[in-house]
N, C-alpha and C positions, 0 to 999 in steps of 0.2 A: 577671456575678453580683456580689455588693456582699457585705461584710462587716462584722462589729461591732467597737467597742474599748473597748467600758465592761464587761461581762460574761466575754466573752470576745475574747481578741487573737490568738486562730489561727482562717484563714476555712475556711470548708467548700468539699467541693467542689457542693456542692448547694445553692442556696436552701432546700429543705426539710429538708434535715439542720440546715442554720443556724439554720432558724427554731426547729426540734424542742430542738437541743441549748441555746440563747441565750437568757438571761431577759429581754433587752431588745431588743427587736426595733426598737424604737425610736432606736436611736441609733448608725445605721452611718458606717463610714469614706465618704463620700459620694465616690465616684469620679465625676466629673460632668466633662463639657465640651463646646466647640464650635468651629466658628467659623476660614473663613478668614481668610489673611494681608491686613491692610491698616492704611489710615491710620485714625487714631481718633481722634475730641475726645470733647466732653463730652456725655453720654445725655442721647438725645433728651426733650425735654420739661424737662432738670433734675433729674429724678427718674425715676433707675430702680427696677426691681422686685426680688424676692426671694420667690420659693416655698421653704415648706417644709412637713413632716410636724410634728403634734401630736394628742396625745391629749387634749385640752382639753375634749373633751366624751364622753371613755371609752372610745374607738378610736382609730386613729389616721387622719386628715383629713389631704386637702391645703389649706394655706391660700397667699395670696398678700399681701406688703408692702409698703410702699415701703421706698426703702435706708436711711431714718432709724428705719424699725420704726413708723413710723404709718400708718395708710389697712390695718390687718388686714382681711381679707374671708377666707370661709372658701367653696371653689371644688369640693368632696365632700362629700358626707353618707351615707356608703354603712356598714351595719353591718361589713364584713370590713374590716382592716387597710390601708391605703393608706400606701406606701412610697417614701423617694427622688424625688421630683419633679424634671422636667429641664424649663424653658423650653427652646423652640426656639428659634433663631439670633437670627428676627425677634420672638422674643416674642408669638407669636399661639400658639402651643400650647403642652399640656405635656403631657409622659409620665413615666409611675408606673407602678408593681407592684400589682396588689392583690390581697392573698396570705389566703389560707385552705389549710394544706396543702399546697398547689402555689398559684405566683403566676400572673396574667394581666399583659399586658402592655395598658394604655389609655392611649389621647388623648384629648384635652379640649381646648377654644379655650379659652385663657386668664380667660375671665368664667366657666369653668365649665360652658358649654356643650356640644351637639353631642358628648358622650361616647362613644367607640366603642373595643371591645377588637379591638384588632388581632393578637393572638397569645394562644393560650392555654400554660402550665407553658413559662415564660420569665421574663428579668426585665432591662429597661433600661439599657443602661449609658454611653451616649452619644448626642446626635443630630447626623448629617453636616453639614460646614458650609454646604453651602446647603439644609438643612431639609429634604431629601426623601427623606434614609431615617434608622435606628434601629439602632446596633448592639447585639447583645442578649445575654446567655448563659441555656445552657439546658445539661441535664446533660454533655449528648456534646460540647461545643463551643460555640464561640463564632460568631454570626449575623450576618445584615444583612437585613431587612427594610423592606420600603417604606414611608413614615409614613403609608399606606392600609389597610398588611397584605398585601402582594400580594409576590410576589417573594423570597420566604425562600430565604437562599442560606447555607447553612454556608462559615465561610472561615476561621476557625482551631480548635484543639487547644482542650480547656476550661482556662480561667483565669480571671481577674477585669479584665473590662473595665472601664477609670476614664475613658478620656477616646479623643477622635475630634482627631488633630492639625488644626492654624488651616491647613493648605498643603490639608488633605482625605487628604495621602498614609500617612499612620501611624494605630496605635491605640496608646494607653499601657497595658500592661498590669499585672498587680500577679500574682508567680508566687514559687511555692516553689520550683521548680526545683532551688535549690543548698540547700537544707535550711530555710533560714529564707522570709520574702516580699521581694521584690525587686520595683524598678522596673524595667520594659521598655520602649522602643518599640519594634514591629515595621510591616513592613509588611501590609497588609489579606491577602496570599496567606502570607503567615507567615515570608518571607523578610527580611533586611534587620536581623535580631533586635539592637538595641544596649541593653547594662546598663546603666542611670543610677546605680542606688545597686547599691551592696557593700559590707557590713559582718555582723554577725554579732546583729542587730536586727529587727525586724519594720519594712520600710515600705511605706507605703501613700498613693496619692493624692487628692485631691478633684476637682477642676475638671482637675490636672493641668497643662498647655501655659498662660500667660498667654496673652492675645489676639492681644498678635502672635509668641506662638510663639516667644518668646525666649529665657523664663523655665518652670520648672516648681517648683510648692508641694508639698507632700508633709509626711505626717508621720510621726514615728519614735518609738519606743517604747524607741530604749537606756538609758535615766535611770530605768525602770520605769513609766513612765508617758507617753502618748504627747504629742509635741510636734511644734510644726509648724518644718518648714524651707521654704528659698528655694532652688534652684539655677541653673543654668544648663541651656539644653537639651540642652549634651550632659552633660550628669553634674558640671559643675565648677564652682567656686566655692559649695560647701554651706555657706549660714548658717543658723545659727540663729537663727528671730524670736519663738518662746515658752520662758519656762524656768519653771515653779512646778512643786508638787507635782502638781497636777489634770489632767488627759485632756484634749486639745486635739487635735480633729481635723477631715477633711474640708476643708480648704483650699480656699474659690472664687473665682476672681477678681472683681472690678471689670472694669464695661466699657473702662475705661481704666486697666486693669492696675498701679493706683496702690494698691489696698486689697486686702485679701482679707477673705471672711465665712466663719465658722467654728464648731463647736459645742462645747461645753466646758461640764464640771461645778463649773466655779471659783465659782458662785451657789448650788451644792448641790443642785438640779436641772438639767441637760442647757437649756442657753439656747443661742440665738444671740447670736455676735459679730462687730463689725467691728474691722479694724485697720489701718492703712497696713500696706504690704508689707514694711517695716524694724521690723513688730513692736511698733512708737509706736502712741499713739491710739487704744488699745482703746475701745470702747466698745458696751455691752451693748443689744441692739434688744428683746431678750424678757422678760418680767417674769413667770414663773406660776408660784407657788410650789406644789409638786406636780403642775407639769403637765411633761411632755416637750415642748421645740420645739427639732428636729432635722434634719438631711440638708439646710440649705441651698443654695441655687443660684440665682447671681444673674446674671439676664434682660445679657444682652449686648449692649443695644442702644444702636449708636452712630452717628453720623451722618458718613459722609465726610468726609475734607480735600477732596477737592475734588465735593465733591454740589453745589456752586452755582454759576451762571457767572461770579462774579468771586473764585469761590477756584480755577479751572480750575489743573491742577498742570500746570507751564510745562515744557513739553519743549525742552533745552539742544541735544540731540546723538542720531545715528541711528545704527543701530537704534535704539528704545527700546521694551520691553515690561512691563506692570506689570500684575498680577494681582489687581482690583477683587470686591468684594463689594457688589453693589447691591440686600441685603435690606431695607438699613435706607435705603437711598437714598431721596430724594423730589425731584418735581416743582415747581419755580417757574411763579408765575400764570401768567407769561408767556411762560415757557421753548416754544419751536417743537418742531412733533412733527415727524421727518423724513417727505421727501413719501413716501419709498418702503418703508413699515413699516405698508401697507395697515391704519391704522388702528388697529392693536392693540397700542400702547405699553404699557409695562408702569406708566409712572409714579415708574418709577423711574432715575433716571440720573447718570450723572458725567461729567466734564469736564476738558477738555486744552487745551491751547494751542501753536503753535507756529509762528516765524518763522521762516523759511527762510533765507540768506544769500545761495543762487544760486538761481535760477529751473532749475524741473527738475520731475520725477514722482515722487511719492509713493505709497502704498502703504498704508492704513489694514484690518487685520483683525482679526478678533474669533477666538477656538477655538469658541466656540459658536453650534450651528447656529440656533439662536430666539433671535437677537440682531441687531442695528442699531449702523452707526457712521454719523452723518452727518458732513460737514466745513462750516462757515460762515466768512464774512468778516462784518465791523462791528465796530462800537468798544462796543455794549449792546445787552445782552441782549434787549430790543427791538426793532433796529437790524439783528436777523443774518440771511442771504441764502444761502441755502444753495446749494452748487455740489457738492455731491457728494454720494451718498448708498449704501451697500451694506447690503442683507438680505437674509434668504431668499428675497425673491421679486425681487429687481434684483441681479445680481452682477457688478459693474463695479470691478474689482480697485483702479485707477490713477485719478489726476486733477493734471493741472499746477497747479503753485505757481507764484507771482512773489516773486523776492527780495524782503526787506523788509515782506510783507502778513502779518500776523498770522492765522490759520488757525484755530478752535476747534475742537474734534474733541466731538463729544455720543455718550455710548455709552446705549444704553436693552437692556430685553431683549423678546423678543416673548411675545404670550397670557399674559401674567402672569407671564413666566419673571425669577429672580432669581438669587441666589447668587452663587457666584465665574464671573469669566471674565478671560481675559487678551486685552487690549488690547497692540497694535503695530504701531508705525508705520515705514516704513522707505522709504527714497532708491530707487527703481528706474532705474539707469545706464545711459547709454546702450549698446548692443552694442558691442562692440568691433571689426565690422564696420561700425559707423554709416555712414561714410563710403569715396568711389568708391576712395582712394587705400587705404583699408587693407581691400579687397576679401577677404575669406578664398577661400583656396587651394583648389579641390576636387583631391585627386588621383586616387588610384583611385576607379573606382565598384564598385559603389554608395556613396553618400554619406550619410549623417545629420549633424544640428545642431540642439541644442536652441538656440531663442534666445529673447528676451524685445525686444520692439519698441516696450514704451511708452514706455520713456526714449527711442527715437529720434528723430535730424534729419533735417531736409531739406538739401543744400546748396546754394547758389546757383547757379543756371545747369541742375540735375538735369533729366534728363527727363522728363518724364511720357507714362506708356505710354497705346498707343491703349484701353487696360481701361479706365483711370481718369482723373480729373480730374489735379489739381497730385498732387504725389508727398507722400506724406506718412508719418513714421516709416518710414526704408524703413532698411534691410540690405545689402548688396553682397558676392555672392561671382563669383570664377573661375574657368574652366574652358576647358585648353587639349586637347582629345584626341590621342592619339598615331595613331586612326585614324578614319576617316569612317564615321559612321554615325549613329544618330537618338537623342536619348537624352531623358528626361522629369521634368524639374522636381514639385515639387509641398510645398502648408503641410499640413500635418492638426493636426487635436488642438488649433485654434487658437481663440485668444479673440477674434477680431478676422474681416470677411472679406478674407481675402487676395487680394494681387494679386501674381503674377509674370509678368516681362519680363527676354525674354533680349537683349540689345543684342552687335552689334561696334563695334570702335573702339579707340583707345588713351586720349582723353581725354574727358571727363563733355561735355564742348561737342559732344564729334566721335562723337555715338553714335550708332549706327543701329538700328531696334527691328528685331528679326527675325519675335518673335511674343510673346503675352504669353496671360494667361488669369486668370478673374480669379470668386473669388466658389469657390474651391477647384479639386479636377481637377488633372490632367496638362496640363502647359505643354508640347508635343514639338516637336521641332527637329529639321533633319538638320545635324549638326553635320559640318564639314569637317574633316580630320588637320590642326594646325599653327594653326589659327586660333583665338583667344582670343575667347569670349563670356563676357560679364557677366552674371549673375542678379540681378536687384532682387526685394527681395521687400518689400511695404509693403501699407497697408490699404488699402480702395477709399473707406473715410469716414474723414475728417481725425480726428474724436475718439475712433478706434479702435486698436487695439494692445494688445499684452500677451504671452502663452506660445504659443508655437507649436514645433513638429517639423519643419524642411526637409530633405526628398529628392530626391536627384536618383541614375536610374540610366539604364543601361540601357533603351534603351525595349523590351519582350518583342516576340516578333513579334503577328500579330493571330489571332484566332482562327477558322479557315473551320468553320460550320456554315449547314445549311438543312434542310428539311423540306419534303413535297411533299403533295398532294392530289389527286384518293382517294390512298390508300393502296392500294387494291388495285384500280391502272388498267385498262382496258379498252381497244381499238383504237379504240374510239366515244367514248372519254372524252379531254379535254384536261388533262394532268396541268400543274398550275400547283406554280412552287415556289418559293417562300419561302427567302427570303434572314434568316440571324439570325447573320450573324457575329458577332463582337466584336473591338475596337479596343482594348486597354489604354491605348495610347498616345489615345486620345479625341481622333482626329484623323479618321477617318471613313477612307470608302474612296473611290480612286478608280473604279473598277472592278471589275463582275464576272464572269468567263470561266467560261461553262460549255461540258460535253460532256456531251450527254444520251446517247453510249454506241450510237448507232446511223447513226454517222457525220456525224449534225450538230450542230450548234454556235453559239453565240452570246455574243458582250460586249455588255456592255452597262452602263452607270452606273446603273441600277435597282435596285432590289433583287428583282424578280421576274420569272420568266417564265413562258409558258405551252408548251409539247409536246404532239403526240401523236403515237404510237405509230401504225407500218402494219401491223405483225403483234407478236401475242405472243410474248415471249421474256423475257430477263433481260439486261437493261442496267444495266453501270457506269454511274453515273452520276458525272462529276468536277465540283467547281467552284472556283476559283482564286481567291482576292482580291488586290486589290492598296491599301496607302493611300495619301495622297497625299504620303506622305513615301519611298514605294518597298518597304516592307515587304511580303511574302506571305506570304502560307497560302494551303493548300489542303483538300479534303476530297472522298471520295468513298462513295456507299451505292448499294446495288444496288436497279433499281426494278424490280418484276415485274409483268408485263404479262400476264394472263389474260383472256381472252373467256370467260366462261360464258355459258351460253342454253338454254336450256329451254322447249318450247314446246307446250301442247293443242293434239295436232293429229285427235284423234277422240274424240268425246261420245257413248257407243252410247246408248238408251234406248228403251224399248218406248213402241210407240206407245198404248198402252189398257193395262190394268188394274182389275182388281176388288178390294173390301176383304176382306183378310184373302190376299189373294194374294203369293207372294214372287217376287220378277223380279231379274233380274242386269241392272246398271248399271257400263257401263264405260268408263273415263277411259285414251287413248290420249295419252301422252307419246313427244316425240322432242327427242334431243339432239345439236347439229352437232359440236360439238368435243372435250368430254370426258366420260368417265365421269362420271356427279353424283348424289349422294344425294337425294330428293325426296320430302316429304309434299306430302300431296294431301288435305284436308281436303274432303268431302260436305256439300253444304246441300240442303235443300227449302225451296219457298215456303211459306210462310205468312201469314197476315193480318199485314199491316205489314212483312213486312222475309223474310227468311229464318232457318229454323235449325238447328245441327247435325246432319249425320244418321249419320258415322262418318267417320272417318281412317284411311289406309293410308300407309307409309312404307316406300321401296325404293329400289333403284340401278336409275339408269335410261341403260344405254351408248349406245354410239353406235353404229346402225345401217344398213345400205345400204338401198340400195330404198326410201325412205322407211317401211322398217317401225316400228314403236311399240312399247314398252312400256305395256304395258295393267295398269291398277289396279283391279279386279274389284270393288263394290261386290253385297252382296245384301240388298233393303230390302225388308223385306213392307207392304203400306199398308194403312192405316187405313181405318177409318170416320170419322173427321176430314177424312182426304183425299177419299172418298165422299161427305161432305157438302159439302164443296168444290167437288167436279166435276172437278178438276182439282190437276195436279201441279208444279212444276216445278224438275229440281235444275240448281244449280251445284255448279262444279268450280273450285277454285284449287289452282295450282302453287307451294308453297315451297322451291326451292334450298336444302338444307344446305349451313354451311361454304364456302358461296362466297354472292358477291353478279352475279343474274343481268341482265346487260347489256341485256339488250330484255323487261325484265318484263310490255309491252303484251300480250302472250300467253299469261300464265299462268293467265287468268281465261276459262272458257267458260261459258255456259246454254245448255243442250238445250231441245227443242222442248217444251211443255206437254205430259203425257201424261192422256189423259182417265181417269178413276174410278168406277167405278160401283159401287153395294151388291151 
């Protein structure tokens, strides 16, 4: 929220109360700012701009200038009040108040364009420095809204927002707090709160932070009348650079933080001024006698130290990291796009340089995810060859240097992305296990070790395991056990495909591989009590390396599982069984012993066999693994072996029939082994096929003497069937609850029975 100092010099806590209670609505303390930390020269073009509010044609209008106050255009024409205008970072937008009552918050492309209100009963009071949100106040508190409108997020207590710090991490706020108005900065969550001014006076700021965040302008009212000061940004060194009788306020910087523009009634109407920052060199941009032109803010746009390849800012010493703004940044004719920023340069970029003294690995990255660093060699910008390239869609951390080669570093951003980002560059050393002599110690297991492999050597004479080619960036650790047994290597979490080999021996010449593995996985070994094995651990491609996690434990034992088929065997059926153990150590099995639980038995190196059963019962079944390092498991499940059977063994049915006549049909079941529940589903023939004629469902035991259980069906027929001539039903047997072993006999048809009318 913004406030006045020509009518009234205490703020409201409302926009709408200010405007209700304040005859000049035109002439506030303009809190205004932007803009991250960086290098600055002189505005682009030669000639920066200057938005401001006037009433010049009976309301008050946004217009826009240049910074000598020629080239006026007027970029509103709207009948309500238009307030405060802010350029964005790049100077392609602006936002304003435009107030009737309650204010609306709107943006505009700088020609006046593209007009859109992105919040309603709000009011402007900074834009973030890389241009993509708005912080705002509105009655309950102070905001951040997206420069679309999307994303309103309340983030502090109500005060008067003036300005958005050049780092992005602060807001300057302007608060009564201790009885009078104070300078604040805090942080965006409201923590972090430090006093700039203290005194027993009204102050208030305009632009607030200089550009590189060094300086803060502010102006003060203890003389009775307000004037402008210079400080430091933490609160020290307050000078004074205005002293007359007349109202001087709203302080803006220069893009190069050399002037400030300001509003003052020292003409007898409310004009715009500029001045050096030491308060020399006034001079007045607005001429309208009885018009207001007020709330200046002047467009920040400035061109890199190093936006161009032969002003590349020369890296001495590593680490180094420096935090770039490439809003205002631009492209050279010639400047190379990197190969791996599929295309979507943003056009904008800056530039590095740096010679190495020893040959070694480097480390180039960006914080932002839609951004590009590429690395070149050559002497112009013409000339450059590019050897290294990291974005979002290639993410290759590392690339060797040669002493002496000059290096350029191009940072760009992706999909049109700009603003701040931090650039750094930094030495990646070699491990400190590089090499065979200074092997790391494994003691107890299990073991872990972060380590990084792009800085690593080779040494002369090294091995190379049977995984891979020559040895390349490799590691070296040891490991003597105190007892025998099998234990398992292994990289994860790595940037690189790994390779490990476990060697014996005492010297790099006199090594012997034991076993190796390569492309991730468990490397297993049986290692012997008292014997010394080497772990190399290195990439399987020479231009590979970087972060990795090395494990070595314990190798678990394996895991014995299997599964069989049917599931619910028969005497007649071959149960076949599947083999599904598991190996953690990923060394396989040598063998696997079974006991099918009925006195026989088999090994075999397979993984399956086939059984059957000579009578029903319930068999353990065991099965043993073994790998080929000596480890076992075992497992066993019980398989049950049931014969069911069920069989039609008598079809009664009458030989003849009349229509309309009812006859008993009946279905003789016999069961050898066990009790079994049975539907018995009835069909009749019919033209084409057969169709239901009734179901019965019943227990059907097991009886001597071949007797039956009989299923009694009673159908009376038809005169369909009289016109037919004839009849004839099937019988099918369905086993509940079990699955019947010789199902060829569940299905009978009875003789044709003749029909007559």
């Amino acid at each position: 929220m913004r406030f006045r100092f020509a009518a009234c010099l205490k703020p409201f806590v409302t926009l709408a109360a200010l405007l209700a209670a304040c005859s000049e609505p035109n002439q506030p303390v303009s809190p205004k700012g932007y803009g991250p930390r960086f290098s600055q020269t002189a505005p682009i073009g030669g000639a920066s701009k200057i938005t401001f509010q006037s009433n010049r044609n009976g309301n008050f209008d946004i217009f826009v200038m240049n910074a000598d106050g020629s080239g006026v255009t007027q970029v509103t024409n709207n009948p309500l009040d238009e307030y405060l205008p802010l350029f964005s970072p790049d100077g392609s937008r602006i936002v304003f108040g435009r107030c009737s009552g309650i204010c609306d918050i709107v943006v505009i492309n700088a020609d006046g364009s593209g007009e859109r209100t992105i919040l309603n009963d709000g009011f402007p009071g900074a834009w973030s420095p890389d241009g993509n949100r708005i912080v705002l106040g509105r009655n309950d508190g102070l905001y951040v809204i997206n420069a679309d409108g999307t994303g309103l997020v309340r983030v502090l207590d109500p005060d008067f927002v003036t300005d958005w710090s050049p780092d992005g991490r602060q807001l300057m706020i302007v608060s009564g707090r201790d009885g009078d108005l104070e300078l604040y900065a805090t942080n965006l969550d409201g923590s972090g709160v430090t006093q700039l001014t203290n005194n027993t006076c009204d102050d208030n700021s305009g632009t607030g932070w200089s550009p590189d965040g060094k300086r803060v302008a502010f102006n003060n009212n203890c003389d009775g009348d307000n004037e402008i000061f210079v400080m430091n940004a933490d609160g020290s060194g307050v000078t004074q650079v205005t002293q007359n009788e007349f109202d001087d306020g709203g302080p803006v910087w220069s893009p190069d933080g050399t002037q400030l523009a300001f509003e003052s009634n020292r003409s007898g109407d409310v004009q715009i001024f500029t001045m050096n920052a030491d308060g020399s060199g006034v001079t007045q941009l607005t001429f309208d006698p009885g018009v207001i032109n007020a709330g200046p803010h002047w467009v920040r746009q400035v061109s890199l130290s190093n936006d161009a390849f032969a002003n590349a800012t020369v890296i001495t010493e590593l680490p180094f990291d420096q935090t770039v703004n490439l809003t205002n940044a631009t492209r050279e004719p010639s400047e190379p796009i990197p190969s791996c920023i599929g295309g979507s340069a943003s056009g904008r970029t800056a530039w590095y340089s740096f010679t190495p003294t020893t040959t070694g690995v480097l480390s180039a990255s960006l914080d932002r995810f839609y951004s590009v660093v590429a690395a070149y060699t050559g002497a112009s910008l013409a000339g450059l060859s590019e050897i290294w390239c990291r974005s979002p869609y290639v993410v290759k951390p590392w690339f060797m240097v040669q002493a002496g080669t000059t290096y350029y570093f191009q940072v760009d951003g992706v999909f049109g992305e700009s603003g701040s980002l931090t650039f750094r560059l930094e030495e990646i050393p070699p491990p400190a296990n590089d090499g065979f002599g200074s092997a790391t110690a494994i003691g107890a297991l299990p073991f872990s070790d972060a380590i990084n492999t792009a800085g690593a050597t080779s040494e002369p004479g090294e091995p190379a395991s049977s995984c891979s080619g020559s040895p390349t960036r490799t590691a070296w650790y040891r490991f003597t056990p105190s007892q025998s047994g099998s234990i398992s290597a292994s990289v994860v979490n790595a940037a690189f495909a790994p390779v490990v080999a476990a060697y014996t021996g005492t010297t790099l010449s006199g090594l012997t591989e034991v076993r190796c593995h390569q492309f991730g996985g468990q490397l297993t070994f049986r290692a012997e009590a008292g014997t010394t094995y080497y772990l190399q651990v290195g990439s399987y491609y020479s231009d590979q390396g970087g972060s990795a996690e090395f494990h070595v434990v314990l190798t678990p034992p394996p895991v014995a599982s299997y599964y069989f088929y049917p599931f619910d065997p028969t005497v007649f059926d071959g149960v076949q069984f599947f083999n599904n153990s598991y190996d953690p150590g990923e060394l396989g099995f040598q063998s696997y012993q079974w006991n099918f639980g009925d006195g026989a038995g088999t090994t075999t190196a397979e993984c399956c066999v086939t059984h059957r059963y000579a009578a029903d019962g319930s068999y353990a079944v065991q099965l043993l693994v073994t790998t080929s390092d000596g480890r076992t498991a075992s497992t066993s499940q019980t398989v049950l072996v049931r014969t069911h059977d069920v069989a039609i063994t008598r079809f009664s049915v009458p030989n003849a029939a009349s229509a309309g006549q009812t006859r008993r049909i009946e279905v003789g079941l016999s069961s050898k082994r066990y009790s079994e529940t049975v539907e018995v589903p009835l069909f009749k023939s019919v033209p084409g096929g057969y169709q239901p004629v009734g179901v019965l469902t019943q227990s059907v035991p097991v009886r001597p003497g071949g007797r039956t259980t009989d299923f009694a069906f009673s159908y009376t027929f038809t005169a369909d069937d009289a016109q037919l001539g004839k009849v004839t039903f099937k019988a099918v047997a369905n086993m509940l609850g079990a699955r019947d072993a010789l199902p060829a006999d569940n299905e009978a048809i009875a003789a044709p029975i003749k029909v007559s009318r």
